[in-house]
C-alpha positions as CSV (number, residue, x, y, z in Angstrom):
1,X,-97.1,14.5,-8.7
2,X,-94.3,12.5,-9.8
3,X,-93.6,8.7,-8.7
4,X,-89.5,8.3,-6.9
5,X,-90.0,5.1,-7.9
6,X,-90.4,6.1,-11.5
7,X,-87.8,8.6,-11.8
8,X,-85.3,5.8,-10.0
9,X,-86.4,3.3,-12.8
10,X,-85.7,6.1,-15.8
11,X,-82.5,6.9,-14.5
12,X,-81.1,3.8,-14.2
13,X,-82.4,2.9,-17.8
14,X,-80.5,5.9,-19.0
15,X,-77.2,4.8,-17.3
16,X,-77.7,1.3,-18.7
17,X,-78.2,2.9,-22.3
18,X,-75.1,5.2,-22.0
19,X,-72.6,1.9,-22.7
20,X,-74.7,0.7,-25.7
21,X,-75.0,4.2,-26.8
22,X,-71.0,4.3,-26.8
23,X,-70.7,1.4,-28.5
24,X,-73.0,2.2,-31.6
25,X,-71.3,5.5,-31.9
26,X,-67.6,4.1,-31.5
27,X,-67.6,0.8,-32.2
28,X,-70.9,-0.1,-34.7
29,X,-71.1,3.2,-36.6
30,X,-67.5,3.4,-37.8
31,X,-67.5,-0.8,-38.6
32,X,-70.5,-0.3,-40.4
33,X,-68.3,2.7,-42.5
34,X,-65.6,-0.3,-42.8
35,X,-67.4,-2.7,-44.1
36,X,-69.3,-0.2,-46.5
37,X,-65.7,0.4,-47.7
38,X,-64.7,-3.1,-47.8
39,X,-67.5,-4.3,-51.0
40,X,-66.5,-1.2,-52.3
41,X,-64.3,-0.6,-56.2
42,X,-61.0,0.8,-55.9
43,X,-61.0,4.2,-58.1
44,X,-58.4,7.1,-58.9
45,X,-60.0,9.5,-56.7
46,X,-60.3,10.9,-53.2
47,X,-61.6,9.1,-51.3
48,X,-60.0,6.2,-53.6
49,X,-63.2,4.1,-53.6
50,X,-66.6,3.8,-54.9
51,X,-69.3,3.8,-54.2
52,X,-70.0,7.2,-52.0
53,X,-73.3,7.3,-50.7
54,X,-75.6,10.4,-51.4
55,X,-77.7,11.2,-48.8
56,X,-79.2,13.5,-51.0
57,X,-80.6,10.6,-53.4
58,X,-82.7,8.9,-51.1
59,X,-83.8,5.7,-51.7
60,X,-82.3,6.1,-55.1
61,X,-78.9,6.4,-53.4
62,X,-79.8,3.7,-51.2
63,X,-80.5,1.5,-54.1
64,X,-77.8,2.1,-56.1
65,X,-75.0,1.8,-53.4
66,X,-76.7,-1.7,-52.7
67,X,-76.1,-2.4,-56.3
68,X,-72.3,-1.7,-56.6
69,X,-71.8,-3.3,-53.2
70,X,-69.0,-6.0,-54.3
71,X,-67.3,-9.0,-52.3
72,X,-63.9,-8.7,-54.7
73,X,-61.7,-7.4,-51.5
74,X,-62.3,-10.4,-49.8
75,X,-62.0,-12.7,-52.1
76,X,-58.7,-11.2,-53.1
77,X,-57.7,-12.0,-49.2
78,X,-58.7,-15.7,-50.1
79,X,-57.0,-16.0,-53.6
80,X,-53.6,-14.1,-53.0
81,X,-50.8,-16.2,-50.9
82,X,-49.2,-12.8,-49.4
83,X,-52.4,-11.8,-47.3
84,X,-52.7,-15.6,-46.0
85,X,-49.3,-15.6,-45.1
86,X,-49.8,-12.6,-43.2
87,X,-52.6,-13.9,-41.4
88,X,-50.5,-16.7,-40.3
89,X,-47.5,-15.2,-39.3
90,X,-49.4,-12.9,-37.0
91,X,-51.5,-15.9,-35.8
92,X,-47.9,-17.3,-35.3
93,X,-45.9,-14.8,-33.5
94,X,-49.3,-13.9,-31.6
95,X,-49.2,-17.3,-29.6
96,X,-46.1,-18.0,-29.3
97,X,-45.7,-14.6,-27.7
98,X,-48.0,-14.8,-25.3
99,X,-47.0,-18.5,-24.4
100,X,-43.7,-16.7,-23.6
101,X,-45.1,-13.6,-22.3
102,X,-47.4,-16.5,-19.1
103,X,-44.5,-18.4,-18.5
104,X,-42.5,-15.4,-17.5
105,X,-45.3,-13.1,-16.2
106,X,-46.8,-16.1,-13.6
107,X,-43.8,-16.1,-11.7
108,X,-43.7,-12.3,-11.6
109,X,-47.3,-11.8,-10.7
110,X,-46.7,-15.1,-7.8
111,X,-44.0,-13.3,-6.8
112,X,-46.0,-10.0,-6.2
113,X,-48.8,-11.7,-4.6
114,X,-46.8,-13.4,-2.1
115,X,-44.8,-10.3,-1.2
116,X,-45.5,-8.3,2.0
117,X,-48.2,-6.6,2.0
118,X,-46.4,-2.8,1.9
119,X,-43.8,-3.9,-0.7
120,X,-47.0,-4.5,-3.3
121,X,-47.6,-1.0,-4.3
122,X,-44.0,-0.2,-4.8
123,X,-44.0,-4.3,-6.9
124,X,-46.9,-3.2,-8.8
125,X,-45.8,0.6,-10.0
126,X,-42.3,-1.0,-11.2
127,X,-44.5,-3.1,-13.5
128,X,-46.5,0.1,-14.9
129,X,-43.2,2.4,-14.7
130,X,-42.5,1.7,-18.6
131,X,-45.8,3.3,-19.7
132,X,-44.4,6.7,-18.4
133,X,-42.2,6.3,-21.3
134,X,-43.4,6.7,-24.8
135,X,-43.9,3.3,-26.8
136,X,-42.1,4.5,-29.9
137,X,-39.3,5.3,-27.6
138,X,-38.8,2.3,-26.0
139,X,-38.6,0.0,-29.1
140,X,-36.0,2.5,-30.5
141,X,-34.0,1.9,-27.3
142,X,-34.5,-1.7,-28.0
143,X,-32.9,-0.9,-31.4
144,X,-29.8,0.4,-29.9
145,X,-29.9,-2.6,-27.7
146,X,-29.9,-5.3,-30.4
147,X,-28.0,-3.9,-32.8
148,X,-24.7,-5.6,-33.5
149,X,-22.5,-2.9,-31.5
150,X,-25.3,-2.8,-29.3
151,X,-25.2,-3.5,-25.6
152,X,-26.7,-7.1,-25.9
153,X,-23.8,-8.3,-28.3
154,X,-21.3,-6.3,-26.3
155,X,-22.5,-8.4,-22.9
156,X,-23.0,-11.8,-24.5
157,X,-19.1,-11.3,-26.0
158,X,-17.9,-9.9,-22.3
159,X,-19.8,-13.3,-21.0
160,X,-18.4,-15.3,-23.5
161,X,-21.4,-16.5,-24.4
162,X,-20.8,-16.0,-28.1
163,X,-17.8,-15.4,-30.3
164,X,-18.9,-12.5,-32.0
165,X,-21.3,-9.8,-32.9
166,X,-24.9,-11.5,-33.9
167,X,-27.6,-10.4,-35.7
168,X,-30.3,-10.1,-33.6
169,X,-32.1,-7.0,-35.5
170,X,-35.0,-7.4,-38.5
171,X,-35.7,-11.6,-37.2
172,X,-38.2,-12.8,-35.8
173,X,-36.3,-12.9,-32.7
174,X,-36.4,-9.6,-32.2
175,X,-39.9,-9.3,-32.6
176,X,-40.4,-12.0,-29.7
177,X,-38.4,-9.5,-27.3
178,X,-39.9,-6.2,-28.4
179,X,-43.3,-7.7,-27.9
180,X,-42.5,-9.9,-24.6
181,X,-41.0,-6.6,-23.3
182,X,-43.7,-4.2,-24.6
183,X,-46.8,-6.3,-23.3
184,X,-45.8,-8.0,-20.1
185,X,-47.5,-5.2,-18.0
186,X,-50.7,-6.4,-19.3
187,X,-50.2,-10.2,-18.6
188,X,-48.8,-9.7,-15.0
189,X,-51.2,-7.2,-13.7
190,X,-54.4,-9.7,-14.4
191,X,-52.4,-12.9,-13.0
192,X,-51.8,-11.0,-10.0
193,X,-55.3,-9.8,-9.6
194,X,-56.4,-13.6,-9.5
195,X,-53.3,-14.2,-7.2
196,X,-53.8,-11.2,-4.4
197,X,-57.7,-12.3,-3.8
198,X,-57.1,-15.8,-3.2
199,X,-57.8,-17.3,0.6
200,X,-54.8,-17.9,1.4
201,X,-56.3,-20.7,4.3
202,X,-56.7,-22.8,1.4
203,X,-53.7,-23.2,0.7
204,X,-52.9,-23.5,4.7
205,X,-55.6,-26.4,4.5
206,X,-53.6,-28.5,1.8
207,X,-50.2,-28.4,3.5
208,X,-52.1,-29.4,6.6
209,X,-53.5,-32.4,5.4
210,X,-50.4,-33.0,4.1
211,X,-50.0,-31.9,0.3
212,X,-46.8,-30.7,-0.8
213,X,-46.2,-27.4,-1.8
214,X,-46.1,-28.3,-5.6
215,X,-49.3,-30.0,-5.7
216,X,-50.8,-27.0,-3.9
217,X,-50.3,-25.5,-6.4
218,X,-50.9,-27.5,-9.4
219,X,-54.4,-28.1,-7.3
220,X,-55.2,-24.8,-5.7
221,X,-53.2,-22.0,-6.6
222,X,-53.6,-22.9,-10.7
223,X,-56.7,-23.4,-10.9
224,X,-58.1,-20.4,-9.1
225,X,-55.9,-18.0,-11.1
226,X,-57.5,-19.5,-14.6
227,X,-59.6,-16.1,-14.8
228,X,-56.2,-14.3,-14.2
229,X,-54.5,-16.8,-17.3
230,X,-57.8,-15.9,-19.8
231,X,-57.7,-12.4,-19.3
232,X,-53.8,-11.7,-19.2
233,X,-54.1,-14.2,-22.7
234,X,-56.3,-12.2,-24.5
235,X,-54.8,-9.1,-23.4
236,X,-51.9,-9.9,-24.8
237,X,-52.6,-12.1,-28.1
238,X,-55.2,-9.8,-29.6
239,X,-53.3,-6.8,-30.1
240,X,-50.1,-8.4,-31.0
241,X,-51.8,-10.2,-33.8
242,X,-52.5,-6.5,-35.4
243,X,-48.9,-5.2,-34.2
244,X,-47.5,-3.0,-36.5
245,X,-44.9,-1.1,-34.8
246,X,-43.1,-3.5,-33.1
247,X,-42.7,-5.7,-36.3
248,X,-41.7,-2.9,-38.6
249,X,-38.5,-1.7,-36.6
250,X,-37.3,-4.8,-35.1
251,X,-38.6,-7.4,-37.8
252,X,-36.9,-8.2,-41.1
253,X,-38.4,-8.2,-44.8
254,X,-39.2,-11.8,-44.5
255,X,-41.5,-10.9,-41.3
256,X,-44.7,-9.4,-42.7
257,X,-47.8,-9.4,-40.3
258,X,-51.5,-8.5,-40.9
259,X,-50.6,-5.2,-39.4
260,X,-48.1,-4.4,-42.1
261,X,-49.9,-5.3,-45.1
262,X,-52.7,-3.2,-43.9
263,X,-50.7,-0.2,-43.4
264,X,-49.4,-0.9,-46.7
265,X,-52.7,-1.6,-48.4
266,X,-54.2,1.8,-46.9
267,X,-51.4,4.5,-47.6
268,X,-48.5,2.8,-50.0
269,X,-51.3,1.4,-52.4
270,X,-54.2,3.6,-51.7
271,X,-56.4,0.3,-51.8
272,X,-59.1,1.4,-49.1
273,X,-61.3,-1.4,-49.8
274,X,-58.6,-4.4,-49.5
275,X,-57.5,-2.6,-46.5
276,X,-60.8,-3.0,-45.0
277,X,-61.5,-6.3,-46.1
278,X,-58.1,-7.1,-44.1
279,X,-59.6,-5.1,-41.1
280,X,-63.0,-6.9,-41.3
281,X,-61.5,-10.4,-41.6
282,X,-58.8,-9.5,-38.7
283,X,-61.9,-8.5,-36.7
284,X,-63.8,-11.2,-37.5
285,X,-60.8,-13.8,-36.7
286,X,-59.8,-12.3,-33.1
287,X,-63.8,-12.9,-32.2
288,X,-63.3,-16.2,-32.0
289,X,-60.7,-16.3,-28.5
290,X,-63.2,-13.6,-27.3
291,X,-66.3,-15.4,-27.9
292,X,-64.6,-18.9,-26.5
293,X,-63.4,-17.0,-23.1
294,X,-67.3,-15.8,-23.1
295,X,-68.2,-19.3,-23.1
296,X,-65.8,-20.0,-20.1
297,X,-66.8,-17.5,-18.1
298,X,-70.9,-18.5,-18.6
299,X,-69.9,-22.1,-17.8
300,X,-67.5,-20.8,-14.7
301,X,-70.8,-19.1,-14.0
302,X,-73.3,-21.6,-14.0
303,X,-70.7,-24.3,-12.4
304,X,-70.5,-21.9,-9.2
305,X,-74.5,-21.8,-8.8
């Protein structure tokens, strides 16, 4: 006769090994592929890389792949300016971005939180509204918008605000709205997460021993939505850093990011091993802000026991 207890203890096991077992088939399996490709030789053939590993071979195979493995891609990434740069500029536009993208969201997501209770449905779909609309769509609207007939130009001139048409298209400033506009969404909805669950009596205790409303706050309200800050942060600065579609239609020639150069690297040049060297070392650059909010949130952890 079988144990419950026994059959309880397998099944949960199984549903604990479900999420590694997605991870090794999505996430390790195909990095492992990546890297594989990334010490690999560029060659004049399909798939435009050596070496291929034969299966077949054995431990012979095994053995000679190991052999031919070669760390030229990535030290092409260190030697060449243009791959730097890219790292850089996407390192650049990344935070300053999402800098812009928490000074504007916190006062949306305050906003939202402080709102009556039955307008905060209605408050939180207007925020998710614009992913009923394709992406590609609505940075080809943004095109229209910027361009120098376009309606932004037409309102600053109507405004007075500027004497004529400016050139808001292919700069960097462009690239600051598309993204601010594109990811927004994904730094409000955390903030206001943080925001809705906070006890509001604390805030009632404060202003009754006789705190303003501003240091409140600066010593209440801010502090407690720090979870809400991290996760809207990294929400937002790791995928702009590998942007690629935002940067290519609103960006200029001068504005290259990591995104870009990989794109170009893989399908312009046919250089599958650069391509994912620049993947690995993009992968391996974003784990650091990941592994630092980690840290946080052990510490956060251990400070509240």
């Amino acid at each position: 006769m079988r144990n419950p207890a026994h059959n309880r203890n397998w099944s949960a096991r199984a549903i604990l090994l479900l999420p590694y077992l997605w991870l090794v088939i999505f996430f390790l399996a195909p990095f492992v592929i990546v890297l594989k490709i990334s010490m690999s030789q560029t060659a004049l053939a399909q798939p435009p890389y050596v070496p291929i590993f034969d299966a077949a071979a054995g431990w012979t195979g095994l053995t000679e792949l190991a052999r031919q493995l070669s760390a030229d891609s990535f030290r092409l990434l260190v030697s060449d300016s243009i791959y730097l740069w890219s790292y850089l500029k996407s390192l650049q536009i990344a935070a300053i971005s999402t800098a812009v993208l928490l000074v504007v969201g916190y006062p949306i997501a305050y906003g939202m939180a402080r709102a009556p209770r039955a307008w905060q449905p209605p408050l939180v779909m207007a925020i998710v509204l614009p992913f009923w609309t394709s992406f590609l769509i609505r940075i080809y609207a943004w095109i229209n918008i910027l361009q120098r007939d376009g309606i932004l130009n037409d309102v600053l001139i109507r405004l007075h605000a500027i004497d004529g048409p400016a050139a808001w298209l292919s700069s960097d400033t462009a690239i600051y709205i598309g993204v601010v506009y594109s990811y927004l969404p994904f730094m409000v909805l955390p903030l206001y997460a943080a925001l809705e669950k906070m006890d509001e009596s604390l805030l009632e205790a404060a202003s009754d021993l006789g705190c303003p409303r501003w240091k409140a706050f600066w010593l209440v309200t801010l502090p407690l939505s720090l979870p809400g800050v991290a996760a809207g942060t990294l929400l937002c600065f790791i995928p702009v850093v590998g942007e690629f579609v935002i940067p290519d239609l609103l960006g200029g020639s001068e504005t290259l990011m990591i995104g870009q150069t990989l794109w170009t690297e893989f399908f312009s040049n046919r250089d599958w091993p650069v391509a994912s060297a620049i993947a690995i070392a993009l992968l391996a650059l974003l784990l650091v802000p990941i592994l630092f909010y980690e840290r946080l949130q052990q510490r956060s952890l251990e400070g509240r026991r």
